[in-house]
C-alpha positions as CSV (number, residue, x, y, z in Angstrom):
1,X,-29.4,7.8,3.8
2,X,-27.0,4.4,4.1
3,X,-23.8,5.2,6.3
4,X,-21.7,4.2,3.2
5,X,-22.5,8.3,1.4
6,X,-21.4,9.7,4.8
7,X,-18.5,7.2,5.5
8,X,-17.6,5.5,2.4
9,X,-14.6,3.7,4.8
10,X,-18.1,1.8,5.9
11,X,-18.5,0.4,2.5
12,X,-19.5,-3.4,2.5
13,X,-15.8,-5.7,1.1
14,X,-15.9,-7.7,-2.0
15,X,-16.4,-11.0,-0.8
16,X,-14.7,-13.6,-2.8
17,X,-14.0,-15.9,0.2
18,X,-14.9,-19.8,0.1
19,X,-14.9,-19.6,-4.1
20,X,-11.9,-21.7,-4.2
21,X,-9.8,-19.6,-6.5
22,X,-6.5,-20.9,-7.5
23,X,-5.5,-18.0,-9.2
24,X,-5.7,-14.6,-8.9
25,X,-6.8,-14.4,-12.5
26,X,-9.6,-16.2,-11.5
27,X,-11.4,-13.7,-9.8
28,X,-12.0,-12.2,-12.7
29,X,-14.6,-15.1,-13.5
30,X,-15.9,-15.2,-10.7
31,X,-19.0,-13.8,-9.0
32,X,-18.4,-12.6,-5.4
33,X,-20.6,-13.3,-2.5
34,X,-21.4,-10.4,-1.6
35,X,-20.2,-6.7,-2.0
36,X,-21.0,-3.1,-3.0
37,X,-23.7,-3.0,-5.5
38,X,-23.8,0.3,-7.6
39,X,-24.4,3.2,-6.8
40,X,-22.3,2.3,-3.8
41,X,-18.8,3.6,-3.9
42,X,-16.1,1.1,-5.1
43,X,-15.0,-1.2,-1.9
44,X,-12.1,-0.8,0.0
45,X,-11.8,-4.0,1.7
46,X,-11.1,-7.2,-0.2
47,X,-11.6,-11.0,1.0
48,X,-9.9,-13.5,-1.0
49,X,-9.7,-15.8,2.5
50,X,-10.0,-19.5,2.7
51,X,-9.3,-19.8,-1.1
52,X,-6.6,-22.0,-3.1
53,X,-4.4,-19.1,-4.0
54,X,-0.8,-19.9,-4.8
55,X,0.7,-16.5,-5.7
56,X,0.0,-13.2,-5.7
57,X,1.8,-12.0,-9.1
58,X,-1.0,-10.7,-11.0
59,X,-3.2,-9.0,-8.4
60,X,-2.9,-5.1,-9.4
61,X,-4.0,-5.7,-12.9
62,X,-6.9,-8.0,-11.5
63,X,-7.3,-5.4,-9.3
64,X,-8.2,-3.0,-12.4
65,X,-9.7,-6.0,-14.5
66,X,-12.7,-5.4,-11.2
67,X,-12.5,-2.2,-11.8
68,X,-11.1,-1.6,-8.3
69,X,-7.6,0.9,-7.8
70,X,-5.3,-1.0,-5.5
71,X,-4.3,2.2,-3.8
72,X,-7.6,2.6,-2.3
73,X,-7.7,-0.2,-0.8
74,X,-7.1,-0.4,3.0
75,X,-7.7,-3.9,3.7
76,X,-6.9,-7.1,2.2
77,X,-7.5,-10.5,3.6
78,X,-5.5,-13.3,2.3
79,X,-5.7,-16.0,5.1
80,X,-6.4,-19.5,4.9
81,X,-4.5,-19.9,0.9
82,X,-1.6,-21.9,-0.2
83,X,0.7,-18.7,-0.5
84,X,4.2,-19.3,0.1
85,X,6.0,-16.2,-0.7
86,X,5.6,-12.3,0.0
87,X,5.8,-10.3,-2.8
88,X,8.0,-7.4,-0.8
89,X,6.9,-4.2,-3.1
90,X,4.3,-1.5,-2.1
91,X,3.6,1.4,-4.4
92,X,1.6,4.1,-2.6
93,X,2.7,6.8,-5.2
94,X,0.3,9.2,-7.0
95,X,-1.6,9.8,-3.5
96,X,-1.8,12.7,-1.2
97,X,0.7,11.5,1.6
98,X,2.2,14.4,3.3
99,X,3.8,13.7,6.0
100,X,6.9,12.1,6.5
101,X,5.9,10.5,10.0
102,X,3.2,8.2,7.9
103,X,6.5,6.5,6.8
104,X,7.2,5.4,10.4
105,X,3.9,2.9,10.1
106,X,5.7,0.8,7.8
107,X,8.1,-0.1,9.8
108,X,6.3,-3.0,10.9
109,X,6.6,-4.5,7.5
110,X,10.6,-5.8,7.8
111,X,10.7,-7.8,4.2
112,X,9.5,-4.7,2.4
113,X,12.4,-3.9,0.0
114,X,10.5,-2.2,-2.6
115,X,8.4,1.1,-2.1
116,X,7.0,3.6,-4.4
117,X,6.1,7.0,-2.8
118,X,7.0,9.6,-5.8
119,X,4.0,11.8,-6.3
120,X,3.2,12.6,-3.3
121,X,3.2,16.0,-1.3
122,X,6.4,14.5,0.8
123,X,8.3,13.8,-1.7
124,X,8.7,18.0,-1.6
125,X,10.3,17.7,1.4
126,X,13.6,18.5,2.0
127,X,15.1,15.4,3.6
128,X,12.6,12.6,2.0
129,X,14.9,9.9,0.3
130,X,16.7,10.3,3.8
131,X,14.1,10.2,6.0
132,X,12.6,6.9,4.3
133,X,15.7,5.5,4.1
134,X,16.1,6.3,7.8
135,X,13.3,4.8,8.5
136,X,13.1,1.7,6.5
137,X,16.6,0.6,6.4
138,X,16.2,-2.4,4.6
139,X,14.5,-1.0,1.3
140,X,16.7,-1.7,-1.8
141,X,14.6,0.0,-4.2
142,X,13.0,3.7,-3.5
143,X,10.5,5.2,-6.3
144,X,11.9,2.9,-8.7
145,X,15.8,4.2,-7.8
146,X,18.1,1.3,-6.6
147,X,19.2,2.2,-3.3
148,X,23.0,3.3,-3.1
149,X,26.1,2.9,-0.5
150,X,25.9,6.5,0.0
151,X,22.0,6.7,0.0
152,X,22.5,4.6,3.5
153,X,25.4,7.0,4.8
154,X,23.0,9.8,3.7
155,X,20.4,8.7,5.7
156,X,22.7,6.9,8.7
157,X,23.7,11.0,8.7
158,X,20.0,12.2,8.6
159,X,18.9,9.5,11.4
160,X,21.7,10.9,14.0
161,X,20.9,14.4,13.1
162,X,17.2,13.1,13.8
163,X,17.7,11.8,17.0
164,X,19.2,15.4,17.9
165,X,15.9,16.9,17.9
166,X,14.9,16.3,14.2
167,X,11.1,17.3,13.3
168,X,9.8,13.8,11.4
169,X,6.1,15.2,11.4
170,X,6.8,18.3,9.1
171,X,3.9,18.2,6.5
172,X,3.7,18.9,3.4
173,X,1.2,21.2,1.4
174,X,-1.7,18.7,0.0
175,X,-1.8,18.7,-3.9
176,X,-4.6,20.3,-5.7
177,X,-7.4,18.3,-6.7
């Protein structure tokens, strides 16, 4: 039996490195160099490294063009392009996230400013918008809500009360499958 049934996290990536894309649309024409072949589960690891790749604009539809769901994916490598600018938006909603202490791991991303986690078992928690806001300070946009003057005093509030003896890793129930 190949590891990949067990572990599918040991899937081979889609390898479109060295193909000298320009565009992200691009990949959609062309033939990777090596990858999952069916029946092995979808990849979660992309290479688009050492291409010619400009912008990143259209990658989630391109995503679904390979028939690939960008929320699976864990890893993506981008090195060695012509990229200039980070697009600052993650949207992790529809998943089973359901603790709010995974929220903590973004904070090594500081020009995130858009984040979409609606959908998932935290966002049940009492506390959420606070917590992430707490958390990720510099977020103007949460689950597609514009983030207030008195969202930050809300969660300036929440972070003090926090650092009291708050509990960040309460967990929410998963949702059913």
């Amino acid at each position: 039996m190949p590891a990949w049934e067990e572990r599918p996290e040991l899937s081979p990536p889609l390898d479109f490195s060295f193909c000298n894309i320009s565009t992200i649309e691009d990949l959609l024409q062309t033939q990777p160099r090596a990858g999952p072949v069916p029946p092995q589960p979808p990849p979660l690891a992309l290479r688009l490294n050492n291409n010619q790749l400009g912008g990143l604009e259209e990658l989630p539809p391109t995503l679904w063009g390979l028939r690939l769901d960008p929320a699976l994916l864990h890893w993506l490598d981008l090195s060695f392009n012509r990229l200039q600018h980070i697009h600052p938006s993650l949207q992790l909603h529809g998943n089973n996230i359901g603790e709010l202490g995974e929220v903590d791991k973004l904070g090594v991303l500081p020009q995130l400013r858009r984040l979409t986690l609606h959908g998932n078992p935290m966002e049940e928690l009492r506390g959420y918008r606070n917590y992430v806001l707490s958390e990720l300070p510099h977020l103007t946009s949460l689950d597609f809500s514009a983030v207030t003057k008195q969202d930050r005093e809300d969660a300036a509030i929440a972070q003090r009360g926090k650092k009291k003896g708050g509990a960040p890793g309460r967990r929410a129930p998963p949702l059913a499958s």
